[in-house]
CHARMM-style PDB file with segment names, atoms N, HN, CA, C and O in Angstrom:
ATOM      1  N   UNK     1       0.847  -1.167   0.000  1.00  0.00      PROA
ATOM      2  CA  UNK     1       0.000   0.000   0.000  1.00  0.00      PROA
ATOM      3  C   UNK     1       0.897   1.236   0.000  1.00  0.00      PROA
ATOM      4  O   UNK     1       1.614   1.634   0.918  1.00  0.00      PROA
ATOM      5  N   UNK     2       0.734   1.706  -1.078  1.00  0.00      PROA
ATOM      6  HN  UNK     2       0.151   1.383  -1.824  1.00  0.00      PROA
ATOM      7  CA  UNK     2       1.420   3.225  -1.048  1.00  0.00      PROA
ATOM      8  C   UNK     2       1.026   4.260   0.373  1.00  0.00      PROA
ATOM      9  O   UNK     2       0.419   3.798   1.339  1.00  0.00      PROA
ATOM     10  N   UNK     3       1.440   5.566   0.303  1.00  0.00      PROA
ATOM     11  HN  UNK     3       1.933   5.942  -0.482  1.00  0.00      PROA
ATOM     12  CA  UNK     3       1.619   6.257   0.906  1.00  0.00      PROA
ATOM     13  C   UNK     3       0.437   7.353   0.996  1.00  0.00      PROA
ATOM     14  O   UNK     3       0.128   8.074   1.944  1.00  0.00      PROA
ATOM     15  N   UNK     4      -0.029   7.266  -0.077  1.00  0.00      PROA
ATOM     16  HN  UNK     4       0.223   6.681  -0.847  1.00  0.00      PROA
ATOM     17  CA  UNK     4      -1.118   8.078  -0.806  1.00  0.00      PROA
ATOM     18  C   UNK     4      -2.644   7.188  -0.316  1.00  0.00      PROA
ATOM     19  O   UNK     4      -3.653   7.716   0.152  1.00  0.00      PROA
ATOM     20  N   UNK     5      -2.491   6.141  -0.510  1.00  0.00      PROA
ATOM     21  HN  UNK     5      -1.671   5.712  -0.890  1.00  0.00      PROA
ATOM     22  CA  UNK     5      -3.519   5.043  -0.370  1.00  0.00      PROA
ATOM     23  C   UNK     5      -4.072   5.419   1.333  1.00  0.00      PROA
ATOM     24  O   UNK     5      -5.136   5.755   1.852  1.00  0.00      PROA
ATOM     25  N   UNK     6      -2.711   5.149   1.785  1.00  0.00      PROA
ATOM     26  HN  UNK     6      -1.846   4.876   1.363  1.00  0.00      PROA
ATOM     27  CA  UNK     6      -2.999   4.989   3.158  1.00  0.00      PROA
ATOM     28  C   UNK     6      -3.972   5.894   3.454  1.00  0.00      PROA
ATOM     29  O   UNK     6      -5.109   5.708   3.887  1.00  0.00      PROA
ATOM     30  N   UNK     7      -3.061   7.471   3.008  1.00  0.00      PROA
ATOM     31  HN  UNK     7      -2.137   7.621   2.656  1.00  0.00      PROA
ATOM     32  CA  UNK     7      -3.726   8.542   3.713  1.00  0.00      PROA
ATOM     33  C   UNK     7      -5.235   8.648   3.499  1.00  0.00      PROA
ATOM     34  O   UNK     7      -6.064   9.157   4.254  1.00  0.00      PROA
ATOM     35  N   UNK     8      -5.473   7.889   1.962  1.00  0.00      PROA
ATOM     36  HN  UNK     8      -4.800   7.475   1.350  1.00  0.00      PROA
ATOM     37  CA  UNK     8      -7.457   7.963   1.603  1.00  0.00      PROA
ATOM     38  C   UNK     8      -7.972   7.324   2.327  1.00  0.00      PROA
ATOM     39  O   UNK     8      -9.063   7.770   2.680  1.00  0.00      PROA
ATOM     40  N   UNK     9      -7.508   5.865   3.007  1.00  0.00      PROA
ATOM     41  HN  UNK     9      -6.622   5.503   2.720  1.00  0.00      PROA
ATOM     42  CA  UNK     9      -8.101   5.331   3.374  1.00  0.00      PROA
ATOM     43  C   UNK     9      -8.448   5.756   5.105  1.00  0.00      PROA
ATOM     44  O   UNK     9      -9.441   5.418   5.750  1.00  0.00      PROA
ATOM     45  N   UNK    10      -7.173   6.671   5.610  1.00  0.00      PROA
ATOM     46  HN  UNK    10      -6.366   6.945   5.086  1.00  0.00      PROA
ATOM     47  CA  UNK    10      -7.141   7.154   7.005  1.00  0.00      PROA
ATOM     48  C   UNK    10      -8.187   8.044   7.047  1.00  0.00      PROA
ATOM     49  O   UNK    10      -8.866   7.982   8.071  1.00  0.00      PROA
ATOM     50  N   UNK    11      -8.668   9.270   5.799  1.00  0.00      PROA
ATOM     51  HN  UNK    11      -8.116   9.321   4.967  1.00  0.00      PROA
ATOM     52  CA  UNK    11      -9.228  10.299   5.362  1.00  0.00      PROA
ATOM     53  C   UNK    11     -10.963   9.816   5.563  1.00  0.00      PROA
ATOM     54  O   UNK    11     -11.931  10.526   5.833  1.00  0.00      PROA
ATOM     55  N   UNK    12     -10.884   8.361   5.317  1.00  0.00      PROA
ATOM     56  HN  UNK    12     -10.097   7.784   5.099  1.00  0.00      PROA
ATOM     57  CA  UNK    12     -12.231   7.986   4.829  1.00  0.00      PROA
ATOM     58  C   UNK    12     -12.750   7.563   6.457  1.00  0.00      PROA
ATOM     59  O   UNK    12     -13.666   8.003   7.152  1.00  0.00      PROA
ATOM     60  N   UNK    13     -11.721   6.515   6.693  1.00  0.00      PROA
ATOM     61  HN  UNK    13     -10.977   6.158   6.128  1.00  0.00      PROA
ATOM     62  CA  UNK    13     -11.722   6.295   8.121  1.00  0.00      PROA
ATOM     63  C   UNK    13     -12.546   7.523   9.303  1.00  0.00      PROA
ATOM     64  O   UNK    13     -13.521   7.534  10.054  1.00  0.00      PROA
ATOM     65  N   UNK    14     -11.513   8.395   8.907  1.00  0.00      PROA
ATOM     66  HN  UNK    14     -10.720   8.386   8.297  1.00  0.00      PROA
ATOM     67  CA  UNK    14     -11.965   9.403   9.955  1.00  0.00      PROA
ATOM     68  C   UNK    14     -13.315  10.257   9.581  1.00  0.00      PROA
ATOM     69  O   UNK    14     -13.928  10.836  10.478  1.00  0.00      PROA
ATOM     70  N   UNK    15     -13.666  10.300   8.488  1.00  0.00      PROA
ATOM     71  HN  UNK    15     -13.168   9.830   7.759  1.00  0.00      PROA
ATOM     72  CA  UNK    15     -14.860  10.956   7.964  1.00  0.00      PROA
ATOM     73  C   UNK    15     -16.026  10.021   8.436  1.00  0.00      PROA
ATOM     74  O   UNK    15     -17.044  10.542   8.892  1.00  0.00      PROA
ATOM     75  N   UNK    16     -15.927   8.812   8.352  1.00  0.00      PROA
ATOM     76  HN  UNK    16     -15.100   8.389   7.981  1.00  0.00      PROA
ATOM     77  CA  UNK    16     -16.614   8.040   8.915  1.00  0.00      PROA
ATOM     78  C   UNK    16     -17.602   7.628  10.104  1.00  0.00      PROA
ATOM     79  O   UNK    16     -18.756   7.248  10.299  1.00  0.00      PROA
ATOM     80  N   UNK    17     -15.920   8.079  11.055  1.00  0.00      PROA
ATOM     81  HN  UNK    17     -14.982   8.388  10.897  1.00  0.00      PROA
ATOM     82  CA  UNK    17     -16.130   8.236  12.688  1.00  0.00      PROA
ATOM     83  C   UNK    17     -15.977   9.825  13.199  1.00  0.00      PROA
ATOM     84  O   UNK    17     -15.848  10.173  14.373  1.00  0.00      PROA
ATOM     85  N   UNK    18     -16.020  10.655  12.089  1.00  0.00      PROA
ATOM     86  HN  UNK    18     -16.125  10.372  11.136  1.00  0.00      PROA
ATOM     87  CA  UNK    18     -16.379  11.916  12.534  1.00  0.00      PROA
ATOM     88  C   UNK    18     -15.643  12.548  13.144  1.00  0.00      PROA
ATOM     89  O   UNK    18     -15.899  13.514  13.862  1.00  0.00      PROA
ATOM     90  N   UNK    19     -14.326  11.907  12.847  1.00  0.00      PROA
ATOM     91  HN  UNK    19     -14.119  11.122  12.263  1.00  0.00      PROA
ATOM     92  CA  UNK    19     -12.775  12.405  13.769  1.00  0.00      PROA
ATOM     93  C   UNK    19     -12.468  13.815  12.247  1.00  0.00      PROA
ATOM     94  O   UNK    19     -12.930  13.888  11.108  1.00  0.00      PROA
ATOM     95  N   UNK    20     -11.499  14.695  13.026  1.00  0.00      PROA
ATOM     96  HN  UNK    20     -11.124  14.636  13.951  1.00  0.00      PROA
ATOM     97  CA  UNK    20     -10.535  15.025  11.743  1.00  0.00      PROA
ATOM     98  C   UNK    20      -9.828  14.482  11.396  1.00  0.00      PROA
ATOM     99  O   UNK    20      -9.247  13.523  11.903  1.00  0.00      PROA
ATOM    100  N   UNK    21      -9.649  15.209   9.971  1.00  0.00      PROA
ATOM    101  HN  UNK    21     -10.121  15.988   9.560  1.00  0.00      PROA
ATOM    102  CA  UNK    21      -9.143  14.069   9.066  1.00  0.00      PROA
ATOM    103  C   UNK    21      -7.544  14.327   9.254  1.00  0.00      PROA
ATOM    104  O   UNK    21      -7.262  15.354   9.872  1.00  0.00      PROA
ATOM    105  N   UNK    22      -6.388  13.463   8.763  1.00  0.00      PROA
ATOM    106  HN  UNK    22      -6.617  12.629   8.262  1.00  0.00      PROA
ATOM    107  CA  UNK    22      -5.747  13.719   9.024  1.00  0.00      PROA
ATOM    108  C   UNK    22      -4.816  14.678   8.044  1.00  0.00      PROA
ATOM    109  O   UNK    22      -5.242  15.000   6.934  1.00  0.00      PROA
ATOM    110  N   UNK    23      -3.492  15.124   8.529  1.00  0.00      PROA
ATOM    111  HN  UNK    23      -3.146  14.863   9.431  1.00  0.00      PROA
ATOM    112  CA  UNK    23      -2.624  16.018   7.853  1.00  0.00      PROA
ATOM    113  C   UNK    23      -2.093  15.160   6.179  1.00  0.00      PROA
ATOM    114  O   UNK    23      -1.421  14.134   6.068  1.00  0.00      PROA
ATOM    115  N   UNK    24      -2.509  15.768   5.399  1.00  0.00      PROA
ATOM    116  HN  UNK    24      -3.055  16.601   5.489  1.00  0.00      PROA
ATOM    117  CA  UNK    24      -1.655  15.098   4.171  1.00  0.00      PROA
ATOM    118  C   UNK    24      -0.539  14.891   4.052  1.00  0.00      PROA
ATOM    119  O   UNK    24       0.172  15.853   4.341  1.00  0.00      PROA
ATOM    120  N   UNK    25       0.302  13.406   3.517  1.00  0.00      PROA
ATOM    121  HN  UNK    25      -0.275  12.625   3.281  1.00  0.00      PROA
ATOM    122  CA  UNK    25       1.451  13.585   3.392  1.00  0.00      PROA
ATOM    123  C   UNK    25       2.533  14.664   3.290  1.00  0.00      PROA
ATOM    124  O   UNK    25       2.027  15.676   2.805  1.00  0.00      PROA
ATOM    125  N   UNK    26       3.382  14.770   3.470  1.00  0.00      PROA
ATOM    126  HN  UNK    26       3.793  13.948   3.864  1.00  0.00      PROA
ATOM    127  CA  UNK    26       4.276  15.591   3.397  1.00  0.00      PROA
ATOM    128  C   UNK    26       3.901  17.160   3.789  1.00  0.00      PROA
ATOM    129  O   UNK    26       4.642  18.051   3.376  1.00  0.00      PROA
ATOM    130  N   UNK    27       2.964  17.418   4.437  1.00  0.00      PROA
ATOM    131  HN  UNK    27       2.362  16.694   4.773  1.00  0.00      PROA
ATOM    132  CA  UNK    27       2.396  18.743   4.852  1.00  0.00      PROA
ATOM    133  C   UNK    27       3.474  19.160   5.962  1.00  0.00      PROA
ATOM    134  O   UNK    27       3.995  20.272   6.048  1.00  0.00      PROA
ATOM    135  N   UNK    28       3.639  18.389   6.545  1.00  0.00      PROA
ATOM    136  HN  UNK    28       3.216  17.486   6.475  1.00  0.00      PROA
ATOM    137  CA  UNK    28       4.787  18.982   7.935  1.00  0.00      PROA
ATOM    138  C   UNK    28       6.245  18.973   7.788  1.00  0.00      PROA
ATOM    139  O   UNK    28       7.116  19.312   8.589  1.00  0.00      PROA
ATOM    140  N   UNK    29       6.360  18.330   6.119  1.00  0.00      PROA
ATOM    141  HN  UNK    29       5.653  18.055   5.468  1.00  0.00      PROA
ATOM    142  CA  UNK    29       8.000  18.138   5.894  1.00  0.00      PROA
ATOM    143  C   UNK    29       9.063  19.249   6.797  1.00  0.00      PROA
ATOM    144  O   UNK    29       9.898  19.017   7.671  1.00  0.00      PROA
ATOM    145  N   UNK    30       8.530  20.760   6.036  1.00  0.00      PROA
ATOM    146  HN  UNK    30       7.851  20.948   5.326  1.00  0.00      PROA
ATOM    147  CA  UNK    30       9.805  21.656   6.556  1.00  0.00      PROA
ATOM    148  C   UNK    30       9.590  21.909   8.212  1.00  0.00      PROA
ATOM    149  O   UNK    30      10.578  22.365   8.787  1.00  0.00      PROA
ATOM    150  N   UNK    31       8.666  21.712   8.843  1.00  0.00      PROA
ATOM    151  HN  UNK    31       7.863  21.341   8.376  1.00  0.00      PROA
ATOM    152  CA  UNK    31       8.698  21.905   9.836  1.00  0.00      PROA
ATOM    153  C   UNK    31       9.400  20.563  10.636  1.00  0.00      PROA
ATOM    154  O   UNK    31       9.698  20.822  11.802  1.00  0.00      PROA
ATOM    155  N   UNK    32       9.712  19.158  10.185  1.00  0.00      PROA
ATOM    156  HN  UNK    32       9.469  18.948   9.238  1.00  0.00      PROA
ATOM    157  CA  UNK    32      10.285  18.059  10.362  1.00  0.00      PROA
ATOM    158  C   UNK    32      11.717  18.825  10.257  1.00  0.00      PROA
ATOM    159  O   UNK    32      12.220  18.971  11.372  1.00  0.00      PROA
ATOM    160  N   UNK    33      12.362  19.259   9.372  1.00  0.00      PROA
ATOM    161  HN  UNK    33      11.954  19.141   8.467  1.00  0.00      PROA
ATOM    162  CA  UNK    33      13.462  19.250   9.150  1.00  0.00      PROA
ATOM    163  C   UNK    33      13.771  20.824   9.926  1.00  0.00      PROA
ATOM    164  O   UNK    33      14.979  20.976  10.112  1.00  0.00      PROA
ATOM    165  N   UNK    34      13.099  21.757  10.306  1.00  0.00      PROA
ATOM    166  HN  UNK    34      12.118  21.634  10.155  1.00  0.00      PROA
ATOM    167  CA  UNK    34      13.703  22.817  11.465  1.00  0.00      PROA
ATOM    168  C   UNK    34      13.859  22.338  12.697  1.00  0.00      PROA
ATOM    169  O   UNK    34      14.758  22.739  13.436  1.00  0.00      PROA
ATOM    170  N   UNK    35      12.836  21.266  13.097  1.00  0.00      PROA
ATOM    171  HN  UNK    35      12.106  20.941  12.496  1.00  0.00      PROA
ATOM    172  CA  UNK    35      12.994  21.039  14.529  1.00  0.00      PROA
ATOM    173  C   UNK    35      13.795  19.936  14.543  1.00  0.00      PROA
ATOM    174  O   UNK    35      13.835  19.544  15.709  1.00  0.00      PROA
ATOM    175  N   UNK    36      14.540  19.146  13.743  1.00  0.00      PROA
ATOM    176  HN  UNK    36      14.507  19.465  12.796  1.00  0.00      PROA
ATOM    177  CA  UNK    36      15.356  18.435  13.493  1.00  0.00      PROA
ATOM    178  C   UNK    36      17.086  19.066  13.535  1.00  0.00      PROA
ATOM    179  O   UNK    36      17.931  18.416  14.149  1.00  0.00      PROA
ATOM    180  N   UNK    37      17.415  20.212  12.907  1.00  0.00      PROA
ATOM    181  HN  UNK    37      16.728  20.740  12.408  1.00  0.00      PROA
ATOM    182  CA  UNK    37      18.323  21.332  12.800  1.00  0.00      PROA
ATOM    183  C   UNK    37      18.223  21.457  14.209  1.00  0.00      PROA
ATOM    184  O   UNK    37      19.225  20.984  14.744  1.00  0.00      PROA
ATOM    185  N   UNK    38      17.208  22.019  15.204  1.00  0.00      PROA
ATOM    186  HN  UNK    38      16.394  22.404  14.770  1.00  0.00      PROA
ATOM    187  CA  UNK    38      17.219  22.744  16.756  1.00  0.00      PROA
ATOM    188  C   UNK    38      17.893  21.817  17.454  1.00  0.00      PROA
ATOM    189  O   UNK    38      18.952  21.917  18.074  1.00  0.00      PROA
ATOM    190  N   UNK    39      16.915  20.576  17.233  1.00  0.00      PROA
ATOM    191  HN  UNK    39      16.054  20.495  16.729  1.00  0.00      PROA
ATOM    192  CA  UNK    39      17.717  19.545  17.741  1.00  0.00      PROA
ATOM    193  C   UNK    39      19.093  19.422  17.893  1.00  0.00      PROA
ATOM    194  O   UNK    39      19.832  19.777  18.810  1.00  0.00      PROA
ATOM    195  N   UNK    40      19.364  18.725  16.586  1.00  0.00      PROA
ATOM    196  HN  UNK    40      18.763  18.436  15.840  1.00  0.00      PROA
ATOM    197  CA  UNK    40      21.090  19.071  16.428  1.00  0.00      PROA
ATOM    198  C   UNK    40      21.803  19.675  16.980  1.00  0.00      PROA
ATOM    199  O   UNK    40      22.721  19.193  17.644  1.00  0.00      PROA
ATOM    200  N   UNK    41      21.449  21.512  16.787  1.00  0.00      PROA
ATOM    201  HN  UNK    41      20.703  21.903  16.247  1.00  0.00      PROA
ATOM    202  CA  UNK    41      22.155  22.617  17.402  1.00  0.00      PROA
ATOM    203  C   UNK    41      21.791  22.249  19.120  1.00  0.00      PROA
ATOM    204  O   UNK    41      22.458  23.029  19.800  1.00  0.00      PROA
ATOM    205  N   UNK    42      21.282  21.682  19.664  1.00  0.00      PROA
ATOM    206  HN  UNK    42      20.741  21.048  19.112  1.00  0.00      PROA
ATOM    207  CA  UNK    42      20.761  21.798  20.738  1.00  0.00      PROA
ATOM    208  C   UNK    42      22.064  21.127  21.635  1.00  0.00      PROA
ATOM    209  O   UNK    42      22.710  21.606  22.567  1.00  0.00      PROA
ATOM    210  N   UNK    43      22.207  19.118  20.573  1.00  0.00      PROA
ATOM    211  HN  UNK    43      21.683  18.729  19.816  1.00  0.00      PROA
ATOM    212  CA  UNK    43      23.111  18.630  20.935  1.00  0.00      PROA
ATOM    213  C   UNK    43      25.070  19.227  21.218  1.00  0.00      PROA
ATOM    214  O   UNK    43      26.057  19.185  21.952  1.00  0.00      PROA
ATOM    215  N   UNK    44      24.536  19.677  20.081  1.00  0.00      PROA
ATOM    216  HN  UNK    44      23.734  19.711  19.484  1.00  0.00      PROA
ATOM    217  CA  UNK    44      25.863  20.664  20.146  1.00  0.00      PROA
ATOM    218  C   UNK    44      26.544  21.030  20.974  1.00  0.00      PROA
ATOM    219  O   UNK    44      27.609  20.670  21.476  1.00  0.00      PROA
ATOM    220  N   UNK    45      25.487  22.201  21.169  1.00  0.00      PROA
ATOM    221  HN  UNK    45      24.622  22.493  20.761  1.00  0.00      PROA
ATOM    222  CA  UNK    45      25.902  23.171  22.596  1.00  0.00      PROA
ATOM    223  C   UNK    45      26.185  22.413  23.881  1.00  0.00      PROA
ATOM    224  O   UNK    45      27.068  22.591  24.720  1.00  0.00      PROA
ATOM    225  N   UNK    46      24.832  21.180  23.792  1.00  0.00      PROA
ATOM    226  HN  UNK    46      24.115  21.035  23.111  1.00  0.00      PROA
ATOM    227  CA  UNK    46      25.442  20.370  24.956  1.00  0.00      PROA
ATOM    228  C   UNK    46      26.675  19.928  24.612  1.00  0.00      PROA
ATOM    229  O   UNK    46      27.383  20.458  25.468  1.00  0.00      PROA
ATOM    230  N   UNK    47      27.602  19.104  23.692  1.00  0.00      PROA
ATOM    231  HN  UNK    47      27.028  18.673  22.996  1.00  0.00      PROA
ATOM    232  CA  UNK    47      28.607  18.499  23.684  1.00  0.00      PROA
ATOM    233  C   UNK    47      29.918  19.503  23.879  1.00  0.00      PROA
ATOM    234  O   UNK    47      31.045  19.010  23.939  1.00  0.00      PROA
ATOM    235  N   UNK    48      29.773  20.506  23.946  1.00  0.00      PROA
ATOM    236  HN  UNK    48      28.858  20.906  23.898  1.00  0.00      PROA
ATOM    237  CA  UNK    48      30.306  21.656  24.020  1.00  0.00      PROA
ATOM    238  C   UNK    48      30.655  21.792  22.530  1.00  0.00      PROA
ATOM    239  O   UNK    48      31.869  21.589  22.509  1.00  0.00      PROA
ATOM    240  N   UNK    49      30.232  22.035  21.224  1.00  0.00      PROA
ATOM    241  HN  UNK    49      29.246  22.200  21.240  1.00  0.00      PROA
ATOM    242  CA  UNK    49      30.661  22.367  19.950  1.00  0.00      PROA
ATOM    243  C   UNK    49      29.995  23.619  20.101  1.00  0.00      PROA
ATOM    244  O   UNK    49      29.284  23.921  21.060  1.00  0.00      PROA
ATOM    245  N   UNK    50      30.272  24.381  19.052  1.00  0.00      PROA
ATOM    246  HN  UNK    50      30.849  24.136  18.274  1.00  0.00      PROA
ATOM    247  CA  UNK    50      29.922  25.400  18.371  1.00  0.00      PROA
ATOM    248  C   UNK    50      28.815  24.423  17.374  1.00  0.00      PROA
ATOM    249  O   UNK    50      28.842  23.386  16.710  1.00  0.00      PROA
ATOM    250  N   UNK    51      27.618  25.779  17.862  1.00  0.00      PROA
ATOM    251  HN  UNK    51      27.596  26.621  18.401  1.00  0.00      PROA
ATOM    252  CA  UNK    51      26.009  25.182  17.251  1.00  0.00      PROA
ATOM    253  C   UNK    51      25.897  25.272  16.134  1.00  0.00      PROA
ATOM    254  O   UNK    51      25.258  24.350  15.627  1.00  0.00      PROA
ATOM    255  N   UNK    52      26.446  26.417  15.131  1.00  0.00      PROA
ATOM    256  HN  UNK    52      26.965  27.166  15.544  1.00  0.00      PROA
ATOM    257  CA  UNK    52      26.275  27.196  14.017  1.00  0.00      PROA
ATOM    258  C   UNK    52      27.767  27.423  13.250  1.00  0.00      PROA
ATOM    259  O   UNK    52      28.873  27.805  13.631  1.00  0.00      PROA
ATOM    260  N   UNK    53      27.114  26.922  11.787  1.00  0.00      PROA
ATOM    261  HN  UNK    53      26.216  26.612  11.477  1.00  0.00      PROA
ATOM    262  CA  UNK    53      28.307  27.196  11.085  1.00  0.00      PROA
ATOM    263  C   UNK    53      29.309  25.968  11.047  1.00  0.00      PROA
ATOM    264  O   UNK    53      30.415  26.251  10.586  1.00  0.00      PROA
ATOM    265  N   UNK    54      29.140  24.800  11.403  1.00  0.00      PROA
ATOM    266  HN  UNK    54      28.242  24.570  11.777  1.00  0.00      PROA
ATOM    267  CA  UNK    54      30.191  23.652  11.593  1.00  0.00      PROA
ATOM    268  C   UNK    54      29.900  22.848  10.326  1.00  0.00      PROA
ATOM    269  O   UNK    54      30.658  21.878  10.346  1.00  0.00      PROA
ATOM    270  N   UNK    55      29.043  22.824   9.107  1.00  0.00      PROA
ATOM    271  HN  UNK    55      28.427  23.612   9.091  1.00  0.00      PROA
ATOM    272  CA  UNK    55      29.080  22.229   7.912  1.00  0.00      PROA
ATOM    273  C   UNK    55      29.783  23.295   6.897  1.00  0.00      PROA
ATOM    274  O   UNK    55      30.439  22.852   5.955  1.00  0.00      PROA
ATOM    275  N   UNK    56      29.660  24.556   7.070  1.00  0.00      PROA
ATOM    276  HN  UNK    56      29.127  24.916   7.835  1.00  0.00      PROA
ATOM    277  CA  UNK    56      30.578  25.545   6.288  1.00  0.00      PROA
ATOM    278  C   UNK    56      32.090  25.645   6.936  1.00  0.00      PROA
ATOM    279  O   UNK    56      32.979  25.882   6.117  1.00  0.00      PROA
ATOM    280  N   UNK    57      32.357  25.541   7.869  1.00  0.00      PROA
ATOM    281  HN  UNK    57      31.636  25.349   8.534  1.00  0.00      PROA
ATOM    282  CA  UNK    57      33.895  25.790   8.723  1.00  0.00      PROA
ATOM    283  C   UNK    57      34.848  24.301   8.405  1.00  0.00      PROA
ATOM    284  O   UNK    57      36.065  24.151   8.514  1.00  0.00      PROA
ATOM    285  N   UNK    58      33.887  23.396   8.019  1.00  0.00      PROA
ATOM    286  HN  UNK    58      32.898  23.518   7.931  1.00  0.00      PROA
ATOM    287  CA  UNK    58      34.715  22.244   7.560  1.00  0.00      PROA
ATOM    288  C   UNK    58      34.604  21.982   6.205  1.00  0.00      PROA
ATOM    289  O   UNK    58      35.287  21.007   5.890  1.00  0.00      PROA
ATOM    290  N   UNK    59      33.850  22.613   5.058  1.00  0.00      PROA
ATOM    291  HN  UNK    59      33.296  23.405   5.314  1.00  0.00      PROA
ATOM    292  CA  UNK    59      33.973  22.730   3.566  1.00  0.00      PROA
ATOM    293  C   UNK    59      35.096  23.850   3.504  1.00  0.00      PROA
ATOM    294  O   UNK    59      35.589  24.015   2.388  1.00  0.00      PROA
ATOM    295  N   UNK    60      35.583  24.660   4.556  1.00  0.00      PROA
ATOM    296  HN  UNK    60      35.182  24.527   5.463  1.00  0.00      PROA
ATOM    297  CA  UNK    60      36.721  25.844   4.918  1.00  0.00      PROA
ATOM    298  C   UNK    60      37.401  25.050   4.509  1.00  0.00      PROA
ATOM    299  O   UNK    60      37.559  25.093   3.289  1.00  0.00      PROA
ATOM    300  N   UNK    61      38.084  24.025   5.224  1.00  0.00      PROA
ATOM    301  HN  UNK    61      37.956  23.990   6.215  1.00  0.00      PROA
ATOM    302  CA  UNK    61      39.362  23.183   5.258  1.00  0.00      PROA
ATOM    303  C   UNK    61      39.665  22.183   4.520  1.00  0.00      PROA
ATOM    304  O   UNK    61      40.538  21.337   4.713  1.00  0.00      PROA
ATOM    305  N   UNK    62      38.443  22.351   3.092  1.00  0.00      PROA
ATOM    306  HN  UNK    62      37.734  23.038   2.935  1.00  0.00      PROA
ATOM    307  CA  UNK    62      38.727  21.338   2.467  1.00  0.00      PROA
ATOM    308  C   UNK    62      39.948  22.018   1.535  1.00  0.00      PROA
ATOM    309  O   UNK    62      39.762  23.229   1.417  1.00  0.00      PROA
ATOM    310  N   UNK    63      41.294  21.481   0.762  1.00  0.00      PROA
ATOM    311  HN  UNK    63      41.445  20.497   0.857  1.00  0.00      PROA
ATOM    312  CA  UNK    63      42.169  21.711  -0.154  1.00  0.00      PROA
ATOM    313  C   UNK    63      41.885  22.396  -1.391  1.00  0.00      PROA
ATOM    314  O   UNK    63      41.867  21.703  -2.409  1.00  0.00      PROA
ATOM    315  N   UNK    64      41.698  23.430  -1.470  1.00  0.00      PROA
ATOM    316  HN  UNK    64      41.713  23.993  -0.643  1.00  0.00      PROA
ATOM    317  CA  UNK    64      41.028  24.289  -2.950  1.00  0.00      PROA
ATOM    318  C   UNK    64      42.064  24.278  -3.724  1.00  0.00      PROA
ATOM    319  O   UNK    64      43.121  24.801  -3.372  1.00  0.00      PROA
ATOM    320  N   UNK    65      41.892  23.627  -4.993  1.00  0.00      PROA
ATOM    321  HN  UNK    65      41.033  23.202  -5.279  1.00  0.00      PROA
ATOM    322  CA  UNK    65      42.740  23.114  -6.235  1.00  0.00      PROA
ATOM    323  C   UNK    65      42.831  24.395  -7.295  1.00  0.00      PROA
ATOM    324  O   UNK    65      43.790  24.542  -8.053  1.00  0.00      PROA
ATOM    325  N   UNK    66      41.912  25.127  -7.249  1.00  0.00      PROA
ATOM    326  HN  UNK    66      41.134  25.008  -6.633  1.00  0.00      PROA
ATOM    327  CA  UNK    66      41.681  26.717  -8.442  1.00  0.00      PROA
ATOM    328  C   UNK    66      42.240  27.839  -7.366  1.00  0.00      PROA
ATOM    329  O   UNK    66      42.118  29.050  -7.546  1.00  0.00      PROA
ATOM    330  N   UNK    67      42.793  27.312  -6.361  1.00  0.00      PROA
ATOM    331  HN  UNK    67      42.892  26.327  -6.215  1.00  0.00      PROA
ATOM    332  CA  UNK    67      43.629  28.767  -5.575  1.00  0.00      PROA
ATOM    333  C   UNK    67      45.145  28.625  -5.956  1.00  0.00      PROA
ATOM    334  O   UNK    67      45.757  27.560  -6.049  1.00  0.00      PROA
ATOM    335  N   UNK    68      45.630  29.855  -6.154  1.00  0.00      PROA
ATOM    336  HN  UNK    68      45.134  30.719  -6.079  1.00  0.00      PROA
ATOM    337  CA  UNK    68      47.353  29.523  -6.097  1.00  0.00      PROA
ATOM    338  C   UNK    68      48.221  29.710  -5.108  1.00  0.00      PROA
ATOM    339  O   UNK    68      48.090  30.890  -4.784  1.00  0.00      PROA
ATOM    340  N   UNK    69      48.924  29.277  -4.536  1.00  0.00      PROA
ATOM    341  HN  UNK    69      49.030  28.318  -4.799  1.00  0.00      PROA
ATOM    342  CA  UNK    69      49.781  30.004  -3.481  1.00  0.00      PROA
ATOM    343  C   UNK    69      50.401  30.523  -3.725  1.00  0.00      PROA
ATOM    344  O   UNK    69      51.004  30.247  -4.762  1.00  0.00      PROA
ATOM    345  N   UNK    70      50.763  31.721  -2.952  1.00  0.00      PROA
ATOM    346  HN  UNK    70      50.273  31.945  -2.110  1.00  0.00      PROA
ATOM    347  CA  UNK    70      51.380  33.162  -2.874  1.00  0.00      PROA
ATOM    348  C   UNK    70      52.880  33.077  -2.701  1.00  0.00      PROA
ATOM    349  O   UNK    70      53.623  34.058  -2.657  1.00  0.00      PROA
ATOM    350  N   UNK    71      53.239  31.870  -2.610  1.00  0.00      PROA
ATOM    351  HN  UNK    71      52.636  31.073  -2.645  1.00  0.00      PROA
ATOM    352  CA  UNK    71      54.902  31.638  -1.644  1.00  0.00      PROA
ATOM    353  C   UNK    71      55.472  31.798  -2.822  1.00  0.00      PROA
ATOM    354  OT1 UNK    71      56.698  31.756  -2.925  1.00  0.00      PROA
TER     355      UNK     71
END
């Protein structure tokens, strides 16, 4: 059963028994993935890291091949 299926059949379900119906797939995606980020940053701070900026500060240190050195 797909994903789509389910939700008609949850939709029908609840229309049924007079519940609301439920949220459509993927309706809460971006809000999944901010409180997912807080999270993260949350762990962070506990582990003592720096919360912000630690996927750009380590693409920093990757070896850039189109730079020249100055020496």
């Amino acid at each position: 059963m797909t994903i789509t299926q389910q939700y008609f059949l949850d939709t029908y379900r609840a229309r049924q028994l007079g519940e609301p119906a439920p949220p459509a797939p993927g309706a809460n995606d971006w809000q999944v993935a901010r409180e997912l980020r807080g999270h993260r940053q949350f762990r962070a701070v506990v582990a003592g890291r720096p919360a912000r900026g630690r996927t750009r500060q380590a693409i920093g240190r990757w070896p850039r091949p189109w730079r020249r050195s100055t020496c």
